[in-house]
Backbone bond lengths (Angstrom), bond angles and torsions (degrees), N, CA, C in turn:
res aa  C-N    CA-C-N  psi(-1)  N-CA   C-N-CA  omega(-1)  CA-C   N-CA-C  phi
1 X - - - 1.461 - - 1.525 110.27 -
2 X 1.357 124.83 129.80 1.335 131.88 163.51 1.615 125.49 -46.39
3 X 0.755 123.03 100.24 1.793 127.90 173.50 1.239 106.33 -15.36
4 X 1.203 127.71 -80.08 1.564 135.09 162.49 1.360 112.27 -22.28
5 X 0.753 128.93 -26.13 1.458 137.66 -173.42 1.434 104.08 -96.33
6 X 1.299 117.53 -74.15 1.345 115.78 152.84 1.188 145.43 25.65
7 X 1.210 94.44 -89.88 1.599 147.08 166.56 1.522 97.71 -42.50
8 X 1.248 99.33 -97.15 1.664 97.64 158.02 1.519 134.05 1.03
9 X 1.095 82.38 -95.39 1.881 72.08 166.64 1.429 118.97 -70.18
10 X 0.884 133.48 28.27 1.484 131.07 173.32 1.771 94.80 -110.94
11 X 1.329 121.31 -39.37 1.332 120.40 161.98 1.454 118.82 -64.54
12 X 1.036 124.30 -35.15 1.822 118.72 168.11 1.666 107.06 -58.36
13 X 1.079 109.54 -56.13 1.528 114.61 -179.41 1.301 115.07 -26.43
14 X 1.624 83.17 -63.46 1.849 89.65 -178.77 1.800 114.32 -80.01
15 X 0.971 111.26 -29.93 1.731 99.53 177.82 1.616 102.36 -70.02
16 X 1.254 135.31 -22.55 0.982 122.45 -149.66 2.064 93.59 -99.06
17 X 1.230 115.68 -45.87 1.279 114.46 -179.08 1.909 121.40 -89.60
18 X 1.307 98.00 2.10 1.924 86.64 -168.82 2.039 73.15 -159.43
19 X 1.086 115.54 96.70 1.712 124.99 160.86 1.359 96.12 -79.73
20 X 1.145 123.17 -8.31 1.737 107.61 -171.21 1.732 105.95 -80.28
21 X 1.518 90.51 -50.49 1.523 109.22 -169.97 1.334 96.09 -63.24
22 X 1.815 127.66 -63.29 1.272 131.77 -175.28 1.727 103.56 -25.38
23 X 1.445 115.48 -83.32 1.131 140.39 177.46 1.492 94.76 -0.84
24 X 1.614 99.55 -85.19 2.003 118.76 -156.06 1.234 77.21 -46.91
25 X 1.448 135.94 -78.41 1.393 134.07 -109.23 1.677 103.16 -98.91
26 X 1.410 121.73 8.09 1.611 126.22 158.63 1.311 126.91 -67.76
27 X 1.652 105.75 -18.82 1.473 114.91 176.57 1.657 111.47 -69.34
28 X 1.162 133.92 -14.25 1.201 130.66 -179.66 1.176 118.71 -76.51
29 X 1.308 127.38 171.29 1.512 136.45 -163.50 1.882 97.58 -98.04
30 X 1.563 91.15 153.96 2.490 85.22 -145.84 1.732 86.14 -60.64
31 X 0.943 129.60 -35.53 2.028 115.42 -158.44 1.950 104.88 -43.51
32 X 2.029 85.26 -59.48 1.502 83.70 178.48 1.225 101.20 -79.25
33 X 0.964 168.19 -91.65 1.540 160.34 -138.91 1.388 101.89 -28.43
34 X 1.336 117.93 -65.24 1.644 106.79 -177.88 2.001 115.02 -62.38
35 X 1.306 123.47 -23.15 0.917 109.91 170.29 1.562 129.75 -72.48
36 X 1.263 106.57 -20.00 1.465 129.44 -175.81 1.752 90.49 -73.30
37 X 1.391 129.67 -58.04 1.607 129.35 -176.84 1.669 83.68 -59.32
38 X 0.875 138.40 -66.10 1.808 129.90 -158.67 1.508 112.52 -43.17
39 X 1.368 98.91 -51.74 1.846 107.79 174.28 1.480 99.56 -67.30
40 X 1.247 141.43 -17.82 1.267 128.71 -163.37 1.587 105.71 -98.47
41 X 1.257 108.46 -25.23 1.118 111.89 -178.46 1.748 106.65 -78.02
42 X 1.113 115.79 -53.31 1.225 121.86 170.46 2.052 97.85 -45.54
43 X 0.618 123.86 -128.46 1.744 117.83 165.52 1.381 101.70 43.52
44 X 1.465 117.08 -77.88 1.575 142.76 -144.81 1.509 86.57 -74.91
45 X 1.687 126.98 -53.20 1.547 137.38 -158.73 1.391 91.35 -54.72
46 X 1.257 130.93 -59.81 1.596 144.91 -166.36 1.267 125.91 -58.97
47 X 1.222 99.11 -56.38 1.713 106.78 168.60 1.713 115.86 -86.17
48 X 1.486 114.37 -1.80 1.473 100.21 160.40 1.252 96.59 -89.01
49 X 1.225 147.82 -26.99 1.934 129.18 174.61 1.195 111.98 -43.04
50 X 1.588 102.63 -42.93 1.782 104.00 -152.42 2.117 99.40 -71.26
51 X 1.621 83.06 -32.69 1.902 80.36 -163.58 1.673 109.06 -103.28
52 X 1.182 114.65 0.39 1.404 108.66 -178.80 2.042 103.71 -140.95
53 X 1.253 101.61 -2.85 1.830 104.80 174.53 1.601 106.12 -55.40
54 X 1.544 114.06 155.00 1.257 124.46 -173.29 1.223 74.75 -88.83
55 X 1.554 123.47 -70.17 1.352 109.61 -153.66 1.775 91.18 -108.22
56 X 1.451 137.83 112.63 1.285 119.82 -175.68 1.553 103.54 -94.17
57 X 1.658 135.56 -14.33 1.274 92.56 170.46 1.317 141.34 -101.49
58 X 1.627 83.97 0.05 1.745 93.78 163.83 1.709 112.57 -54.60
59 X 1.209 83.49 -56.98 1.736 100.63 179.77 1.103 128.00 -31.66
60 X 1.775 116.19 -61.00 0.923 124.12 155.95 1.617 109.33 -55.17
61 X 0.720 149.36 -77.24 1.583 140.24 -179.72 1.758 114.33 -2.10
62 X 1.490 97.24 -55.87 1.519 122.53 -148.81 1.982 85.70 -73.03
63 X 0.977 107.62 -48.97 1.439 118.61 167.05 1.317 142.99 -46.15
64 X 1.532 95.47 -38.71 1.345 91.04 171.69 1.455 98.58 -87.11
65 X 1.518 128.86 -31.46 1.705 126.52 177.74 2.033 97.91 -48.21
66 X 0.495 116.56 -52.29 1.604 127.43 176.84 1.605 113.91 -46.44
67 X 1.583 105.89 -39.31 1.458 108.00 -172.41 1.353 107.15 -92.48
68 X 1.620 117.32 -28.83 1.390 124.36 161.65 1.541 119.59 -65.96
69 X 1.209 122.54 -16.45 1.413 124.58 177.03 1.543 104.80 -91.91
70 X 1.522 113.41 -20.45 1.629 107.06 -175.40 1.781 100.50 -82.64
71 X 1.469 102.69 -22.41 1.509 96.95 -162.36 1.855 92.80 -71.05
72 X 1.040 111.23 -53.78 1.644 127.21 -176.36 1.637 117.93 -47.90
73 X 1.683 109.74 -8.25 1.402 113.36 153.77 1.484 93.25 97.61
74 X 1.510 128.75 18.07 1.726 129.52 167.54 1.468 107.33 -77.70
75 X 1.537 115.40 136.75 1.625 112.74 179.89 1.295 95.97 -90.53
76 X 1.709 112.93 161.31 1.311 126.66 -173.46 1.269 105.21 -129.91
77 X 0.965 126.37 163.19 1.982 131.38 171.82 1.704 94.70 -103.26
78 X 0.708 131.26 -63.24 1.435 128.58 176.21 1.664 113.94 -9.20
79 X 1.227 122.82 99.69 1.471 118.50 178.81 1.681 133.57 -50.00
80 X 1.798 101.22 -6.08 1.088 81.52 170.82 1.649 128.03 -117.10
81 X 1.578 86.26 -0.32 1.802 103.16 160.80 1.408 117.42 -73.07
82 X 1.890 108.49 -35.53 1.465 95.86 174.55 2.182 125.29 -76.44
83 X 1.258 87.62 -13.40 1.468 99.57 176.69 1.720 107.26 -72.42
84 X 1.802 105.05 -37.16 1.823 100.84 -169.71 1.559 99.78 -65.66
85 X 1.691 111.78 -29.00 1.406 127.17 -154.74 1.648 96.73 -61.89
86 X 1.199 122.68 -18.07 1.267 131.63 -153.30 1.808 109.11 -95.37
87 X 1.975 105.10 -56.58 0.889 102.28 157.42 1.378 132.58 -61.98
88 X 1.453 122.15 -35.93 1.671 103.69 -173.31 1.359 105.28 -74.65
89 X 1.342 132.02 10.76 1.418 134.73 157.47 1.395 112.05 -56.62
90 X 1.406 99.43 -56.28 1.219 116.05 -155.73 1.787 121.16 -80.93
91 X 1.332 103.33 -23.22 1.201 123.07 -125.95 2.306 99.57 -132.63
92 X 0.805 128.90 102.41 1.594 104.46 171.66 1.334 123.77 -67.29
93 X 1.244 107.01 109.88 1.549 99.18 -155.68 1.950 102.68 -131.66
94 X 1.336 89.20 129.05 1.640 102.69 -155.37 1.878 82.12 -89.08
95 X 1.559 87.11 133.46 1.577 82.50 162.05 1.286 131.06 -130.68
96 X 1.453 104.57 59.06 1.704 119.34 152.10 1.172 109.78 -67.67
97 X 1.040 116.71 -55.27 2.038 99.01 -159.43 1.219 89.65 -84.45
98 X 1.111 145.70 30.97 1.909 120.12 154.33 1.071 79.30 -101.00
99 X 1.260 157.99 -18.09 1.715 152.36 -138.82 1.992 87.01 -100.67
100 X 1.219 112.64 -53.14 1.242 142.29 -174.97 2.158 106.88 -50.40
101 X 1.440 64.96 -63.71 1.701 76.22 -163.80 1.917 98.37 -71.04
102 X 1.237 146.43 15.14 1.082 148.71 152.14 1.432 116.11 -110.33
103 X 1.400 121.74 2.19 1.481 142.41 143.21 1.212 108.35 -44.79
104 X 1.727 98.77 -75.04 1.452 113.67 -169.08 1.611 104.48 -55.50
105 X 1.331 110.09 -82.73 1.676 116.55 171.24 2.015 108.87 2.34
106 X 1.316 114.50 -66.11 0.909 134.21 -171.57 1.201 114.97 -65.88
107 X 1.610 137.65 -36.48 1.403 123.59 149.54 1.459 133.74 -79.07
108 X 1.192 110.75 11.19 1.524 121.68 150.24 1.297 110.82 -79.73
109 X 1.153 125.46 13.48 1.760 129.35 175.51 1.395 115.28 -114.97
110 X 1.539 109.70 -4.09 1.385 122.13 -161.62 1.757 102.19 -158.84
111 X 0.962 131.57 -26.95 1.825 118.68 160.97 1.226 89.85 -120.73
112 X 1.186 79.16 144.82 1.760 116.92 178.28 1.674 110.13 -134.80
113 X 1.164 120.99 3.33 1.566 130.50 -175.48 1.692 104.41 -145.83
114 X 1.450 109.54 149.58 1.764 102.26 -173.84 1.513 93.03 -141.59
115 X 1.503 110.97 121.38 1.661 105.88 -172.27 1.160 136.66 -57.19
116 X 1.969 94.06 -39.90 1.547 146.91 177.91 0.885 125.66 -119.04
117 X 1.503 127.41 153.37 1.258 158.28 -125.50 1.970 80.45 -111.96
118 X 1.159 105.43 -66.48 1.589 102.37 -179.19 1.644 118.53 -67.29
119 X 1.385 107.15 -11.30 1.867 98.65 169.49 1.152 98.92 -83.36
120 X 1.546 129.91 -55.45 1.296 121.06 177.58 1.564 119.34 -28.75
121 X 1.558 120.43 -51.35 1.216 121.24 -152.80 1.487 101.85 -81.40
122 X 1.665 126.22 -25.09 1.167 127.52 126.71 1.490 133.25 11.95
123 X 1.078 101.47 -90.29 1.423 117.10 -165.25 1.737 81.65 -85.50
124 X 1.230 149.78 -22.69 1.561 116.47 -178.53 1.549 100.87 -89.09
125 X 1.661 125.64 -19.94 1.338 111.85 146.84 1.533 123.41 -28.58
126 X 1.236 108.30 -70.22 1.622 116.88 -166.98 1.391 117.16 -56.47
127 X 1.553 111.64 -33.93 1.652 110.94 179.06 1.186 116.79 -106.40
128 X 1.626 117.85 -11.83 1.770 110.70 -158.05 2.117 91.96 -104.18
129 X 1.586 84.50 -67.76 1.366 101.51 -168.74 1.614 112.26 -60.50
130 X 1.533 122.26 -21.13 1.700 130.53 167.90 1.705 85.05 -41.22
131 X 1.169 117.50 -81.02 1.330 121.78 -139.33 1.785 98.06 -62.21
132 X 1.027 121.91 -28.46 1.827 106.32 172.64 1.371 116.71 -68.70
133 X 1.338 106.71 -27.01 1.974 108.83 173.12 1.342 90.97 -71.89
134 X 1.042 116.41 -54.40 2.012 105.38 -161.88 1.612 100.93 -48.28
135 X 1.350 112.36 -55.30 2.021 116.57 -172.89 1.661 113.18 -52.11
136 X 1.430 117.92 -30.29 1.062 149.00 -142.17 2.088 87.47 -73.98
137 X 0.566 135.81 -56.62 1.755 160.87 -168.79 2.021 86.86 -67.51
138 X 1.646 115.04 -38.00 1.132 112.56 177.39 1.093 126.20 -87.36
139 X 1.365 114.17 -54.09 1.388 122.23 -177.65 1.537 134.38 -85.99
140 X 1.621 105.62 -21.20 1.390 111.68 144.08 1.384 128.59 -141.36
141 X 1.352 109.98 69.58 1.899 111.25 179.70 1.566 105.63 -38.97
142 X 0.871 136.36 -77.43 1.558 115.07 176.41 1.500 151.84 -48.38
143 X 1.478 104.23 8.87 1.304 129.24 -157.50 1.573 93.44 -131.62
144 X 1.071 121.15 -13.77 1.907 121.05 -158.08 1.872 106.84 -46.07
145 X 1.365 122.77 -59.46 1.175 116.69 165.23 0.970 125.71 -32.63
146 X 1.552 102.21 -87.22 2.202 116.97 -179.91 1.563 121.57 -31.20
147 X 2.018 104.03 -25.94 1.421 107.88 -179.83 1.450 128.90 -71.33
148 X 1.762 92.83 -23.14 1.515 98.97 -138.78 1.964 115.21 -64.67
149 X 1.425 104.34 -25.89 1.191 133.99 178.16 1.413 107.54 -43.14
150 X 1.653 95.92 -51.08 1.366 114.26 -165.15 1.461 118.96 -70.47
151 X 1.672 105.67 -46.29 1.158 125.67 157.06 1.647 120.21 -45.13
152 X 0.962 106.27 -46.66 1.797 113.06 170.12 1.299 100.23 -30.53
153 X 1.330 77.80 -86.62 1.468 107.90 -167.74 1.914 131.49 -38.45
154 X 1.472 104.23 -33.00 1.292 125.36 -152.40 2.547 82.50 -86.72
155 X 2.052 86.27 -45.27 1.547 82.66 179.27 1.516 123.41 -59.34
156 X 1.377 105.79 -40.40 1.876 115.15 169.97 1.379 106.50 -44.37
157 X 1.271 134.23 -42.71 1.792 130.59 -152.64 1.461 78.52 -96.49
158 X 1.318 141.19 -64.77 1.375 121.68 -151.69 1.727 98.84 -56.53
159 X 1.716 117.96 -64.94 1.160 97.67 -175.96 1.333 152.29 -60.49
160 X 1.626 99.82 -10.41 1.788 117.23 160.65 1.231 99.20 -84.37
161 X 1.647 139.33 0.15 1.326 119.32 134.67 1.208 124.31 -55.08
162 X 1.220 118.81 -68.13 1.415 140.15 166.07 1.233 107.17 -14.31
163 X 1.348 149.05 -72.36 1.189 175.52 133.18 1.397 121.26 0.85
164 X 1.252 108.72 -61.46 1.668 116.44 154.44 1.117 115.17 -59.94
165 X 1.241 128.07 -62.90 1.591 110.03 173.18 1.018 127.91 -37.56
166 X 1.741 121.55 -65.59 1.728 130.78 -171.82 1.449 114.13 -89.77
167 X 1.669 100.55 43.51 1.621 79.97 -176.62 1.879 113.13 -81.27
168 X 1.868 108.79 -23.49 1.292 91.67 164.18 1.663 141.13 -76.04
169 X 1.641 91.58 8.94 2.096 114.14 166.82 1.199 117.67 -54.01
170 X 2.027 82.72 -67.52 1.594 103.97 159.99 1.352 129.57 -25.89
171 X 1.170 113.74 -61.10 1.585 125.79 -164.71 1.974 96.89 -67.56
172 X 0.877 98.25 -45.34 1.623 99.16 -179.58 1.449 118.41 -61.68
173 X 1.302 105.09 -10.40 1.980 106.58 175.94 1.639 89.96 -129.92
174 X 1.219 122.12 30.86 1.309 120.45 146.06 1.725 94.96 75.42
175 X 1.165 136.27 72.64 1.613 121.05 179.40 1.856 87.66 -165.53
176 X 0.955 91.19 163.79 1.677 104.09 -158.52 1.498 72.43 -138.26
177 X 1.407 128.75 144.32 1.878 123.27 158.07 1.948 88.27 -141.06
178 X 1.228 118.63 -0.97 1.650 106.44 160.39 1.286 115.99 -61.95
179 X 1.142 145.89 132.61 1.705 147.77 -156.40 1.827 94.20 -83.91
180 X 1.522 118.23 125.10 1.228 117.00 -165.35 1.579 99.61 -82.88
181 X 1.754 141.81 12.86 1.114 129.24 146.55 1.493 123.77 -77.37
182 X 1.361 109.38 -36.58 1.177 110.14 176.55 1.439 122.99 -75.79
183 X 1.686 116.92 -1.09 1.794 112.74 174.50 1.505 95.52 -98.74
184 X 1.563 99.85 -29.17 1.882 85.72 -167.84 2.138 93.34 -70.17
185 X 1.318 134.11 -31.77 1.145 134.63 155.20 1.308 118.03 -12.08
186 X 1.734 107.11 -83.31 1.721 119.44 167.42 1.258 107.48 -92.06
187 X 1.333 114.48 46.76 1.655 96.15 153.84 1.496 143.03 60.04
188 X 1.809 103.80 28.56 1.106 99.61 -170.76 1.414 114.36 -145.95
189 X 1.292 117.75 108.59 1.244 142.00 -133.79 2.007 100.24 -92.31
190 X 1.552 121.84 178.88 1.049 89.28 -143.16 1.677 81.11 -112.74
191 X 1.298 123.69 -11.35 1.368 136.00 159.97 1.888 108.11 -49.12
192 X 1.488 126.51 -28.21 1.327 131.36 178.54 1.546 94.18 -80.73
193 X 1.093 130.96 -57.22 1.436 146.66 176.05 1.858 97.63 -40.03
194 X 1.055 121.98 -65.69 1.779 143.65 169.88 2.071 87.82 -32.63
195 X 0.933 99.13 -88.11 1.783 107.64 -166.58 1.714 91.03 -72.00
196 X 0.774 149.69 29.59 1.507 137.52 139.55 1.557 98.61 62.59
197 X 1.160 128.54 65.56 1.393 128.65 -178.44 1.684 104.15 -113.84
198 X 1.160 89.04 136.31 1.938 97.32 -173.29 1.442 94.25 -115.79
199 X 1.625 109.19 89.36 1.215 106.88 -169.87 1.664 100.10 -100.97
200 X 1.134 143.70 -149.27 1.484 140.48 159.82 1.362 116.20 -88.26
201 X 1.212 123.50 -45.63 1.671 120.22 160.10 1.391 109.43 -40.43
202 X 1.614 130.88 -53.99 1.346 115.74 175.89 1.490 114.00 -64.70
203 X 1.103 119.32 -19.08 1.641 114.19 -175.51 1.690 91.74 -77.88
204 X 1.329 117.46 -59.23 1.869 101.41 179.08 0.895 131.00 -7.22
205 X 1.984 100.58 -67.75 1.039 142.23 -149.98 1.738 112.12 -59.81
206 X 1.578 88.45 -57.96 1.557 124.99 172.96 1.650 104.24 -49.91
207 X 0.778 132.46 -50.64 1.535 149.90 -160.15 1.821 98.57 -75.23
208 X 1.576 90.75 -57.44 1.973 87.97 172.37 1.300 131.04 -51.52
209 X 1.810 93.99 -32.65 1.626 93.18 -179.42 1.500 115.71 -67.70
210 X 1.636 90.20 -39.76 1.672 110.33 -169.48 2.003 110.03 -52.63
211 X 1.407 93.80 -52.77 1.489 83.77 161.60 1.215 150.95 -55.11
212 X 1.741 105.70 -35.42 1.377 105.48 148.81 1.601 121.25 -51.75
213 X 0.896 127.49 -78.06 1.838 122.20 158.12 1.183 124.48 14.08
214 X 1.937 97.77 -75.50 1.270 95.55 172.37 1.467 150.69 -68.17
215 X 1.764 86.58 -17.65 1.792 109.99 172.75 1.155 106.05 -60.93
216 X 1.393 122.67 -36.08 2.169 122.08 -174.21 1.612 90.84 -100.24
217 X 0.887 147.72 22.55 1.380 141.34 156.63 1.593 101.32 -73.91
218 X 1.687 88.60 -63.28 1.801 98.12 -179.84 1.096 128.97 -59.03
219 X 1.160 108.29 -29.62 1.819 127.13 -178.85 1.841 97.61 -67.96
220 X 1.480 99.05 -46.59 1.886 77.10 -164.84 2.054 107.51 -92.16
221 X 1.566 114.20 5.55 0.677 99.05 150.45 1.636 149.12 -83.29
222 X 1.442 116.03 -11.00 1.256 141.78 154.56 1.039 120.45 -23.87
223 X 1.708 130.02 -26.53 1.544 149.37 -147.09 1.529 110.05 -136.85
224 X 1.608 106.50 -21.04 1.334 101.23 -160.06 1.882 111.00 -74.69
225 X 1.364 110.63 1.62 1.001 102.20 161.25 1.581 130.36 -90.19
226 X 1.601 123.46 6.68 1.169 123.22 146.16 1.549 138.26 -48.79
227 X 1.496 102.71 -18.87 1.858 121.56 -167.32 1.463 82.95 -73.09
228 X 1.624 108.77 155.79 1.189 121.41 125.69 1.685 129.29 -21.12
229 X 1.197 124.53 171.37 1.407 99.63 165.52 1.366 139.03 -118.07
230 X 1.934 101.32 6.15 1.470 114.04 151.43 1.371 111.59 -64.55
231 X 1.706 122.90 -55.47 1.340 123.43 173.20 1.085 101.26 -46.28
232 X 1.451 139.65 -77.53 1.427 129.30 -159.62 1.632 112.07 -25.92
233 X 1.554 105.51 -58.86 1.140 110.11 -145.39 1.770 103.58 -69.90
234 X 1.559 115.73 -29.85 0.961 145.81 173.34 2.011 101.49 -35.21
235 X 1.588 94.85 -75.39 1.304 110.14 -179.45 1.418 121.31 -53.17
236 X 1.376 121.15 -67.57 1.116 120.62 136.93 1.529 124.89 27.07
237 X 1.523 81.11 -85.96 1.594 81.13 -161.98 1.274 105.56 -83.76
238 X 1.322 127.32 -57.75 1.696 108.15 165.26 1.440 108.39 -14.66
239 X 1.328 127.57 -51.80 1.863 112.28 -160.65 1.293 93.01 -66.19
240 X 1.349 107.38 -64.75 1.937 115.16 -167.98 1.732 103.01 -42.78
241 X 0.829 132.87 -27.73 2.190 132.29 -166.51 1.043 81.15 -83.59
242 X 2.070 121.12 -72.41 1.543 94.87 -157.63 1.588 120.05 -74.98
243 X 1.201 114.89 -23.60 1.800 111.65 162.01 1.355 114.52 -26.65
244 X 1.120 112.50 -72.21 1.159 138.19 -177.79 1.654 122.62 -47.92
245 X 1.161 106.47 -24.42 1.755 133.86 144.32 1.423 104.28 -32.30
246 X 1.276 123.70 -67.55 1.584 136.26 -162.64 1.522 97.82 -55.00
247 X 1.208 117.27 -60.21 1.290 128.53 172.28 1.826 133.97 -31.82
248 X 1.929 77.70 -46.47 1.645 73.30 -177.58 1.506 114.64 -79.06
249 X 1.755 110.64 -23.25 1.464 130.56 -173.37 1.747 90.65 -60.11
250 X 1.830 110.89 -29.87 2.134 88.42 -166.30 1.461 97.57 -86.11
251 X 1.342 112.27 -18.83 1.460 111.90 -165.16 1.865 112.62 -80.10
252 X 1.260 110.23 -13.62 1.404 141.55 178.75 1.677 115.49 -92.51
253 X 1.489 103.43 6.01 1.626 109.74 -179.30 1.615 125.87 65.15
254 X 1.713 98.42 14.69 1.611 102.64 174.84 1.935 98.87 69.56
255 X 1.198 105.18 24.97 1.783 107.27 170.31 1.469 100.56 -90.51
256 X 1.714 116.31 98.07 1.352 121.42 160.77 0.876 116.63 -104.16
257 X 1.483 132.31 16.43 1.528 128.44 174.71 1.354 109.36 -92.51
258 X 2.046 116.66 -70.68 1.268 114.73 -172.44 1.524 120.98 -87.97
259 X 1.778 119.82 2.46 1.372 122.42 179.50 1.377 84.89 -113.73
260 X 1.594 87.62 167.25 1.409 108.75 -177.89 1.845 93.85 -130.75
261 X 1.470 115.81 109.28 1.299 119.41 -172.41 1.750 98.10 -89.06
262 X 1.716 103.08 130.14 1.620 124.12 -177.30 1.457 111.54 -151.83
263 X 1.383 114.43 135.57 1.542 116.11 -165.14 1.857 86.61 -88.49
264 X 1.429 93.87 144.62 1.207 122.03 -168.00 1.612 104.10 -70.04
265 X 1.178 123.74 162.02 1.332 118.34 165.65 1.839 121.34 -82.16
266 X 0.750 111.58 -36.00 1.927 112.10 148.17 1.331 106.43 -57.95
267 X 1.157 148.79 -66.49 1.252 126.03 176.33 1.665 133.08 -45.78
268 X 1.505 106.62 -44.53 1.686 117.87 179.05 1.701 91.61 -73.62
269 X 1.228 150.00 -3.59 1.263 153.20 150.51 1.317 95.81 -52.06
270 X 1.583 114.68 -88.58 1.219 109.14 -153.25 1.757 111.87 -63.79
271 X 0.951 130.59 -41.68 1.370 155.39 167.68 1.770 78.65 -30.90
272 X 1.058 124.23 -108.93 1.460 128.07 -177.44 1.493 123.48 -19.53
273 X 1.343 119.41 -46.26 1.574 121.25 155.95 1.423 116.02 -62.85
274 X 1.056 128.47 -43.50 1.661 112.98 157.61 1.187 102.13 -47.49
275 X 1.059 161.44 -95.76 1.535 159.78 -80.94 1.176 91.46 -114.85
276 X 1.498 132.60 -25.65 1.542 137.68 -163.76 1.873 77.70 -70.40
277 X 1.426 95.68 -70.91 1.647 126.30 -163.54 1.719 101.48 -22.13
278 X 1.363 107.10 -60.96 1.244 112.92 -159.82 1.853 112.89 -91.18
279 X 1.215 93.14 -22.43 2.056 93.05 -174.72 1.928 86.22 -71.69
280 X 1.545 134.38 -41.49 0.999 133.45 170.21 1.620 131.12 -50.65
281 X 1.286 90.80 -17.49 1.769 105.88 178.22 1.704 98.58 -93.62
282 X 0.940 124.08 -63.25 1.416 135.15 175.06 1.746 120.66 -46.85
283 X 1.222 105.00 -36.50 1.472 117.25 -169.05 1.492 101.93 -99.15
């Protein structure tokens, strides 16, 4: 398969499943932009085994044999090994957190309940925050250290975004990711969770997580003026859309069962003209 081609579909992938991410991450100049769809695709390949595989742990198996054969320098036809093949050319690209982020993948095959507040944050290490170390080599090679914190951090809040939103998704593939100290805390059992009841204990509840969120929202914005300032703006705005997630979930009455809370496309407009507004004041 032609690179160009590649590429290509590694950009459908991502416009087609995450418009949020697509969106931020078009502002970049095409080398990194297409490498950013390559890592995403890789990302996207993994976690569709876990949640939509006939058989996911073979699958996953077969995958990681695949990711161990890419590391070992075997060519693939598969467009999205020949697209990664391209960036780690290009690119210094550490590969722990893909090591990581098929960690994570992999205990979504095997926990389905999280006791603690710190296992939870765990596993949004492995799937959320992997993918900001992986960009990290892209979007600021000179910054890769000073970021990484930030990057942590910035992956934890999106995926306790993630989390608050779909928790009635969740419930439909059988996985609880609310930390079962903190419901037995506020009182909210997992049979209330079952009937989708938005009682006030779940709003507490909801609110605790959310604050955590927002504490690594702030934390990884602290840094974001290290990026470049296509990256910046890039990053940025991914944080500000999915932040802004939380919002639509309070403005939506805390209904995470039968709505599905998504920032509007007039909104990620204006949201984006701020961010234009201000990385331009700063820069």
């Amino acid at each position: 398969m032609e690179l160009k081609q590649a590429y290509a579909r590694c950009e459908a992938v991502a416009a087609h499943h995450s418009k949020t991410f697509y969106r931020a991450f078009s502002l970049l100049p095409l080398h990194d932009r297409r490498a950013i769809w390559a890592i995403y695709a890789f990302c996207r390949r993994v976690d569709d085994i876990v949640d939509e595989g006939a058989h996911p742990k073979e699958q996953l198996q077969q995958f990681e044999a695949e990711w161990k054969s890419f590391l070992a320098g075997d060519e693939h036809d598969d467009f999205m090994w020949v697209a990664l093949r391209d960036v780690f050319s290009r690119y210094e690209m550490d590969v722990e957190p893909f090591w990581h982020m098929i960690e994570g993948q992999t205990m979504d095959l095997t926990v389905h309940r999280y006791e603690t507040f710190s296992q939870l944050l765990r596993y949004c290490y492995c799937v959320a925050s992997t993918v900001g170390l992986m960009l990290l080599p892209i979007l600021a090679p000179n910054h890769r250290n000073e970021l990484k914190e930030s990057a942590i951090a910035l992956g934890e809040a999106m995926q306790l975004t993630n989390i608050l939103r779909d928790v009635g998704e969740d419930m439909e593939r059988g996985r609880i990711y609310l930390p079962r100290e903190w419901m037995e805390l506020y009182g909210v059992s997992e049979q209330q969770l079952a009937y989708g009841e938005v009682t006030n204990a779940f709003i507490h509840l909801w609110e605790q997580i959310a604050e955590e969120a927002e504490k690594r929202y702030a934390l990884a914005e602290q840094t974001f003026s290290l990026y470049p300032l296509s990256a910046r703006l890039a990053v940025k705005g991914a944080a500000t859309m999915y932040r802004s997630i939380l919002q639509v979930v309070r403005e939506q009455r805390y209904d995470v069962f039968t709505k599905r809370a998504f920032v509007s496309a007039e909104r990620k407009q204006v949201l984006l003209q701020q961010i234009g507004g201000e990385s331009v004041e700063v820069g």
